[in-house]
DOPA-506619 format. One line per 8 residues: their letters; for each residue x, y, z of C-alpha. Coordinates in nm, 2 decimals. Layout:
<atoms>
A = X/Y/Z  ...
</atoms>
This chain:
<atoms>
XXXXXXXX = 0.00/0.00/0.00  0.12/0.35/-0.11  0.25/0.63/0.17  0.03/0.92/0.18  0.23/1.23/0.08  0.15/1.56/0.14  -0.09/1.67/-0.13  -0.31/1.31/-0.07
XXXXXXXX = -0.35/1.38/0.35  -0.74/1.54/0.40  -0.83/1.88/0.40  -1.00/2.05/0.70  -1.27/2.27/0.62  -1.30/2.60/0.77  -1.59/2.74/0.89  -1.81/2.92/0.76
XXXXXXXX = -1.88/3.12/1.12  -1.56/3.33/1.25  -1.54/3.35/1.63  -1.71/3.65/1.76  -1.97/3.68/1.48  -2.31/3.84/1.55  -2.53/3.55/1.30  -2.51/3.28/1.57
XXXXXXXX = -2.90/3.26/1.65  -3.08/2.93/1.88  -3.21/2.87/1.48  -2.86/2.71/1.49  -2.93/2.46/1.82  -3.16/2.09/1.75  -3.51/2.14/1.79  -3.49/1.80/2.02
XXXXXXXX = -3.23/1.98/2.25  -3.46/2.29/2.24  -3.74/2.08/2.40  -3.57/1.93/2.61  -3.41/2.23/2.78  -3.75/2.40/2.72  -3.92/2.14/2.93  -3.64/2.06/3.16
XXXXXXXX = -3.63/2.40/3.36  -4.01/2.41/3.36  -3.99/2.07/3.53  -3.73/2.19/3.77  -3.93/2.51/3.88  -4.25/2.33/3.88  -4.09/2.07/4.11  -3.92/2.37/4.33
XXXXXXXX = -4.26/2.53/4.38  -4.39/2.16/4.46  -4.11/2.07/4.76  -4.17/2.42/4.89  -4.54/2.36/4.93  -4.52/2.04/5.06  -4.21/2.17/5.30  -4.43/2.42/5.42
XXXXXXXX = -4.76/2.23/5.43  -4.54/1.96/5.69  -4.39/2.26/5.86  -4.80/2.38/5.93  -5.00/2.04/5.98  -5.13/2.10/6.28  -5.31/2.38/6.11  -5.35/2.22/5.79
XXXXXXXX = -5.45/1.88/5.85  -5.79/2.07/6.10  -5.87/2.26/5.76  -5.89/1.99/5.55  -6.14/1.79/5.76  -6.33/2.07/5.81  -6.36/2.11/5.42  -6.44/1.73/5.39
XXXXXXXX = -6.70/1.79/5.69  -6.84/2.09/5.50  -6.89/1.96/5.16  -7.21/1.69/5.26  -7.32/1.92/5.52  -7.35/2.22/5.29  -7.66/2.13/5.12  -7.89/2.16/5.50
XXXXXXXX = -7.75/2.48/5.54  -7.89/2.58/5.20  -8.24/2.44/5.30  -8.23/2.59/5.63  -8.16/2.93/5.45  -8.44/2.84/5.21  -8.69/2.85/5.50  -8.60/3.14/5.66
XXXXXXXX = -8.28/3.07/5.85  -8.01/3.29/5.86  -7.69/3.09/5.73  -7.49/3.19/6.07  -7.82/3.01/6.24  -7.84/2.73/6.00  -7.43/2.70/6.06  -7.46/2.67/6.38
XXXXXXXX = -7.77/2.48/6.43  -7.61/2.18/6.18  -7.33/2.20/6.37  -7.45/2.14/6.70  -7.70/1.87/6.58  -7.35/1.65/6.42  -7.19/1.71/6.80  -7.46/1.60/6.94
XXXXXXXX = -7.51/1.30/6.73  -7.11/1.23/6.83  -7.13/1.32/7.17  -7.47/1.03/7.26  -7.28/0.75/7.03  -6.98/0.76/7.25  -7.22/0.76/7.56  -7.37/0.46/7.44
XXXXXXXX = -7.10/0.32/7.32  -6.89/0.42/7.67  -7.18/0.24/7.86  -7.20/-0.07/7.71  -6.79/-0.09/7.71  -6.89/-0.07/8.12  -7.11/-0.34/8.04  -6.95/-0.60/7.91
XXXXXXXX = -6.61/-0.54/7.96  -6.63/-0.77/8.28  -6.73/-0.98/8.08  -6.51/-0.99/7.78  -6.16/-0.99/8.09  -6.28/-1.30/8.24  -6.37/-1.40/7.86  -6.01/-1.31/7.75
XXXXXXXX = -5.87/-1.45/8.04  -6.02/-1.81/8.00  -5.88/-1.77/7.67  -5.52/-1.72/7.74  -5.58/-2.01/8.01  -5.68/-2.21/7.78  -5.42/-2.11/7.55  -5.16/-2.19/7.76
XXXXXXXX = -5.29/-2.55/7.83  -5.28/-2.63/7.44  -4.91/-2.52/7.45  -4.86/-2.77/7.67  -5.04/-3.04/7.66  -5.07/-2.97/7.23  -4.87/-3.08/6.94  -4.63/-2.83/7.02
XXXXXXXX = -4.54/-2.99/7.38  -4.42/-2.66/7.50  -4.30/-2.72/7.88  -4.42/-2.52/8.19  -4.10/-2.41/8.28  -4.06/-2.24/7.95  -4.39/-2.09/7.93  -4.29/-1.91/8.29
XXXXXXXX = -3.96/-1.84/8.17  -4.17/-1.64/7.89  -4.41/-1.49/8.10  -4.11/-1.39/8.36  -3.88/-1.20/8.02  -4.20/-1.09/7.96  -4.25/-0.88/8.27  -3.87/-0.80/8.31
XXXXXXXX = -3.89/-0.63/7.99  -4.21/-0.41/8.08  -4.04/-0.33/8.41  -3.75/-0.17/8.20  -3.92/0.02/7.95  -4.13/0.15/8.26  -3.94/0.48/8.17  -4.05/0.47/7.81
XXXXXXXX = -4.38/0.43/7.90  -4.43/0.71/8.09  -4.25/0.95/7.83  -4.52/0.74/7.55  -4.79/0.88/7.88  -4.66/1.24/7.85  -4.67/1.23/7.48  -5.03/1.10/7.48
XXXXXXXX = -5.08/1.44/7.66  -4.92/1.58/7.47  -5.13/1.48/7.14  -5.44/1.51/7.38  -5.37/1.88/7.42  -5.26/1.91/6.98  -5.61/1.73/6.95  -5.78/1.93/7.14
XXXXXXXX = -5.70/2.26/6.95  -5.73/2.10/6.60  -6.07/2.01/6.70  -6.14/2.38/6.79  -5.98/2.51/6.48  -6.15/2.26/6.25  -6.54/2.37/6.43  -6.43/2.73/6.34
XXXXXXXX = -6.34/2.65/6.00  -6.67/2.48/5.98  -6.89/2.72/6.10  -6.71/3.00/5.84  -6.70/2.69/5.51  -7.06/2.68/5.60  -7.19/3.03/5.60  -6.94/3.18/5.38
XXXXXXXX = -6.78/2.94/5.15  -6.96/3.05/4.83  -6.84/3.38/4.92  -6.48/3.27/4.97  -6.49/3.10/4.65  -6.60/3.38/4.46  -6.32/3.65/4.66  -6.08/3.35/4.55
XXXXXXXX = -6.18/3.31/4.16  -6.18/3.69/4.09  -5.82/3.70/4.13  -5.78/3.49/3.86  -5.69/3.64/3.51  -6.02/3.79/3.31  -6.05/3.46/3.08  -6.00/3.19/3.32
XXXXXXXX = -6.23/3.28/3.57  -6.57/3.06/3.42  -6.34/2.75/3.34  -6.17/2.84/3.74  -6.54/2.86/3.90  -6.64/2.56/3.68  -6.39/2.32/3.78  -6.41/2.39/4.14
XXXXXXXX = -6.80/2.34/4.18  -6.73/2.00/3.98  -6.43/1.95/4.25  -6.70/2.05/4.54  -6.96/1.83/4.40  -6.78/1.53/4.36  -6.63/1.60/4.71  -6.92/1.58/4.88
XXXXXXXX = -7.04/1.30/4.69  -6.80/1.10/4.75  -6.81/1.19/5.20  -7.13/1.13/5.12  -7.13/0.80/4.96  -6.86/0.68/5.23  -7.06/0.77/5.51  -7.38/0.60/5.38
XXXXXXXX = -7.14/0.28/5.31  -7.01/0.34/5.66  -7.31/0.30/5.79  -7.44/0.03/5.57  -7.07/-0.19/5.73  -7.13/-0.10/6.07  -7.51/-0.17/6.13  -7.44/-0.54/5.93
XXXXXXXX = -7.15/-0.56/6.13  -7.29/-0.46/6.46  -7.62/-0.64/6.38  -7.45/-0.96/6.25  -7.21/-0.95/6.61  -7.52/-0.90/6.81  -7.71/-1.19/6.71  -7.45/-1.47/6.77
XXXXXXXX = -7.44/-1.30/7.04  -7.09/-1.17/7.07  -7.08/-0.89/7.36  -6.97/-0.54/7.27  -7.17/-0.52/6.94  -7.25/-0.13/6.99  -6.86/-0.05/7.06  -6.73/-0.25/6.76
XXXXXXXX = -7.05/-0.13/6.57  -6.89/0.26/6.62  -6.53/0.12/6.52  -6.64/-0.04/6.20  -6.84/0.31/6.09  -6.51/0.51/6.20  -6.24/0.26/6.05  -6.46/0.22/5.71
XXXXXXXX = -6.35/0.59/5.62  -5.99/0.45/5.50  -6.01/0.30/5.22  -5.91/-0.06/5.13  -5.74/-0.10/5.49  -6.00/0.03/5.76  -6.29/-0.24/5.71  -6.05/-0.53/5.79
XXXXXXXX = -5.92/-0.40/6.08  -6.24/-0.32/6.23  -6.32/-0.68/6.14  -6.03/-0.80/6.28  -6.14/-0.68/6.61  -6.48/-0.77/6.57  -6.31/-1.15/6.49  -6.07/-1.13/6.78
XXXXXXXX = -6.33/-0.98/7.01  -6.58/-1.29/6.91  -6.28/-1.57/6.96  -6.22/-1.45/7.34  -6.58/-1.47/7.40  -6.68/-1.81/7.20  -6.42/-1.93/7.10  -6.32/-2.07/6.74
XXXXXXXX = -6.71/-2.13/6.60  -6.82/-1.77/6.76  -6.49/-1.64/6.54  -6.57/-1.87/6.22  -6.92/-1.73/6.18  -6.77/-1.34/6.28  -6.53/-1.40/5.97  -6.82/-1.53/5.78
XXXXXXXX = -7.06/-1.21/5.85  -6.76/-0.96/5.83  -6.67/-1.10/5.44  -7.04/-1.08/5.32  -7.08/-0.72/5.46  -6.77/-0.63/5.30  -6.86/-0.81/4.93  -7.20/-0.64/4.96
XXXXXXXX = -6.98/-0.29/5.02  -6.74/-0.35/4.77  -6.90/-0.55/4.47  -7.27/-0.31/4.52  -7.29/-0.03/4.69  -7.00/0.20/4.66  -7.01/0.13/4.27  -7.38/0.19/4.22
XXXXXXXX = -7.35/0.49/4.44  -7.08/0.65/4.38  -7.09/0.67/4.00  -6.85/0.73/3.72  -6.75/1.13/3.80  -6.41/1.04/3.98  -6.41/0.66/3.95  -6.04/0.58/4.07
XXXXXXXX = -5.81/0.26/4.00  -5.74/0.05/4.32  -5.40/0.08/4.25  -5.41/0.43/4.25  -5.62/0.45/4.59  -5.35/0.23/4.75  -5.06/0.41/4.63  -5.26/0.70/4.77
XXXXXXXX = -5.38/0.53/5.08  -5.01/0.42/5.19  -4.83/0.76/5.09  -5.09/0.97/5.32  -5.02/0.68/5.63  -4.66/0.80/5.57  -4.68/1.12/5.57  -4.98/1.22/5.83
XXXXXXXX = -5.07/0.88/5.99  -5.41/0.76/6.03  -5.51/1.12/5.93  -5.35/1.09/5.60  -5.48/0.74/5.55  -5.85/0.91/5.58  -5.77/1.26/5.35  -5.58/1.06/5.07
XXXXXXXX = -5.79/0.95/4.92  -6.09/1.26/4.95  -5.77/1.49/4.80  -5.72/1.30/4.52  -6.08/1.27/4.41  -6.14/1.66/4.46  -5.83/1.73/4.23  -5.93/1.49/3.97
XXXXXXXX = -6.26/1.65/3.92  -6.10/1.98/3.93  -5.86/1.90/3.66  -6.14/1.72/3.48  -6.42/2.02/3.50  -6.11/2.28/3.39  -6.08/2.13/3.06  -6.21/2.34/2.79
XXXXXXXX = -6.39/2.05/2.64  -6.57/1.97/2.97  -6.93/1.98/2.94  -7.15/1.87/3.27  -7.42/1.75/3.11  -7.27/1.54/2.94  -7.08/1.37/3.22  -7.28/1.06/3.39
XXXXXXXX = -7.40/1.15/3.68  -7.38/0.87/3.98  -7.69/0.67/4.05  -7.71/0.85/4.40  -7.80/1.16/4.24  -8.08/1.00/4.10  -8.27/0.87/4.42  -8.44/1.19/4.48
XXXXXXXX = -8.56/1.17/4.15  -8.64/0.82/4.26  -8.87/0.87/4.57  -9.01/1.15/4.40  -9.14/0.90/4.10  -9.25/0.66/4.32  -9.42/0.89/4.56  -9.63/1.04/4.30
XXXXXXXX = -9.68/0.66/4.14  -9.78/0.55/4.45  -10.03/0.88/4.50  -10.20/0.78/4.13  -10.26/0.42/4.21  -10.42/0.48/4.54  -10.64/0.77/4.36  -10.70/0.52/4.11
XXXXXXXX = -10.79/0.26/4.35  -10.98/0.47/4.53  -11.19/0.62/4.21  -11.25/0.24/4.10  -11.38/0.14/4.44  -11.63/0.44/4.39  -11.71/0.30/4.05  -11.77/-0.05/4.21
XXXXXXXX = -12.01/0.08/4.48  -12.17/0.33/4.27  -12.22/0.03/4.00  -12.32/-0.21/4.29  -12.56/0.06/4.42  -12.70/0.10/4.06  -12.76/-0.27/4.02  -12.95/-0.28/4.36
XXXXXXXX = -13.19/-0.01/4.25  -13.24/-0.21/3.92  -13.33/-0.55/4.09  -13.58/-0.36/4.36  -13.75/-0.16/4.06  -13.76/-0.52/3.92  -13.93/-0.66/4.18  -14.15/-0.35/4.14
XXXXXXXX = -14.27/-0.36/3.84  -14.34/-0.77/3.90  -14.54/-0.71/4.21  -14.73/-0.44/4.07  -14.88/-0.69/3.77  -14.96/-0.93/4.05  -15.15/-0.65/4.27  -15.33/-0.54/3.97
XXX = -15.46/-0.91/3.91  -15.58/-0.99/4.23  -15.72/-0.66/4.20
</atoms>
């Protein structure tokens, strides 16, 4: 193979650009890497703005957290503060009045439920205590063949080990004083936030949506009353469900005569507020409760009466109330479910899910192609439309009835008259003969 001389080696082009020239525009950078940057530091400052709300939002919980369940609280209870001020009630009256009524509802469930824990909680100990006797005897004399020495030897590390955590357990006391005391003034902040989302929240709306620009105000207004709607649809359709689990539940316990049904009754209708997780765990205490007192058939049948409540719930009610407006994939509600138990506890667990389903309608009703009528409305706004059919169905047949009975006697009446003009007119012939 030849050597390359001099005149045969390549040529490098010069450019057609000098350094320092003025015609270098961003026409002369890729469109892809133009996109990419584009999107890029959007992304970054969208996700700035994100961690400094969520920063802050931690930073103010115990402020936050009493606001959001007062919203959640306000959304169902709106619409009887709007009847009350359709009869004549001020809406600081109506406020106030709805208000009072839900405390008082709380305040004679926990009596009840308070005295029959007194009740039967006698009881349930010696219950629970023949239990764990009985317990112990299968360890022993069972399959397992556990001996007594170990089983005291348990019983004895056992007690060591709550003697030397007694210190921890009185910090875990002060803390629970602590959290009684944070409790307590969430609970006042969320009533005042209730009171003021009742009587005013239309107004606080409005204040809000005219400080949005000129042309995005209607699409603004109309995605939040979709995001309002569905949010007290959906509170609405969890309490009824709630309630639906809990009397089955409580009812179902009651009659096989497991003791504490009003108590776990209560539990079932708070814990069925977390999705996907809170109906088994009320179960399971329902279950455990039921295997202290009976035993294992007592427990069997619990299981038994806790799964069909719980089918009924899930395959039948919830989806034939709550509709298609912010239908949600289970996956998505777990995801959602388990990130608000991180962040905020059992709170979280319970607001997850109401969150997400408020900001998927807003999204939804801010598209431009969103039209509300044409959106499928859930079968549980149809059941005033319902009673009202079946009311005035129910008013014609009894008129109807009620006409036709008329025509009967008036018929019956009319035939009577015939037969004793009949007999009449045949007596007078015979009259007239003997005549």
């Amino acid at each position: 193979m030849p050597d390359k001389t001099k005149d045969d080696a390549p040529e490098i082009k010069p450019s057609h650009r000098v350094r320092g020239e003025d015609n270098i525009t961003a026409a002369h950078v890729p469109m892809a890497l133009r996109v990419t940057a584009a999107w890029s530091w959007r992304v970054v400052v969208i996700g700035i703005v994100g961690i400094a709300l969520f920063t802050a939002f931690l930073n103010l919980s115990q402020l936050m957290v009493p606001l959001i369940i007062a919203l959640l609280i306000a959304a169902p209870l709106e619409r009887f503060v709007s009847r009350l001020a359709r009869l004549g009630f001020p809406r600081s009256a109506g406020s106030a009045l709805t208000i009072l009524a839900g405390l008082l509802i709380i305040t004679a469930l926990v009596a009840l439920a308070g005295t029959s824990i007194m009740a039967g909680f006698d009881d349930l100990k010696d219950a629970a205590v023949s239990g764990f006797n009985t317990f112990i005897d299968w360890l022993s004399s069972g399959p397992l063949h556990v001996g007594s020495d170990k089983i005291d030897q348990g019983v004895s590390n056992l007690t060591g080990l709550l003697q030397d955590n007694a210190m921890g357990v009185a910090s875990s006391a002060f803390g629970v004083t602590s959290a009684i005391g944070g409790l307590v003034a969430g609970s006042i902040i969320a009533l005042l936030a209730l009171f003021f989302f009742l009587r005013d929240g239309r107004v606080m709306w409005v204040w809000a949506v005219n400080h949005m620009p000129v042309e995005d105000r209607g699409r603004v207004d109309r995605a939040g009353l979709n995001a309002w709607h569905t949010l007290a649809r959906y509170t609405q359709t969890s309490a009824f469900v709630a309630l639906v689990d809990a009397v089955g539940i409580g009812l179902g316990a009651w009659i096989i005569g497991v003791p504490l049904a009003l108590p776990i009754a209560i539990l079932v209708f708070l814990f069925s507020f977390i999705p996907l997780f809170g109906a088994t765990i009320s179960g399971a205490v329902a279950v455990l409760v039921a295997l202290f007192d009976g035993g294992w058939k007592t427990a069997l049948v619990m299981v038994a009466v806790v799964l069909v409540v719980q089918q009924i719930e899930g395959s039948v009610l919830y989806p034939w109330l709550f509709g298609k407006a912010a239908s949600i994939h289970p996956m998505v509600i777990l995801l959602t479910v388990s990130a608000g138990t991180l962040i905020l506890g059992l709170v979280g667990a319970v607001v997850a899910v109401p969150l997400l389903a408020f900001a998927t309608a807003f999204v939804t009703g801010y598209r431009k192609e969103f039209n509300p009528e044409r959106e499928d409305p859930p079968i549980s706004s149809a059941i005033p439309i319902i009673a009202d059919k079946s009311r005035s169905a129910f008013r014609t047949a009894r008129e109807r009835i009620s006409h036709t009975t008329e025509i009967r006697v008036r018929k019956s009446r009319n035939s009577n008259d015939e037969r004793s003009s009949d007999d009449n007119g045949e007596d007078s012939p015979k009259s007239s003969k003997d005549s």
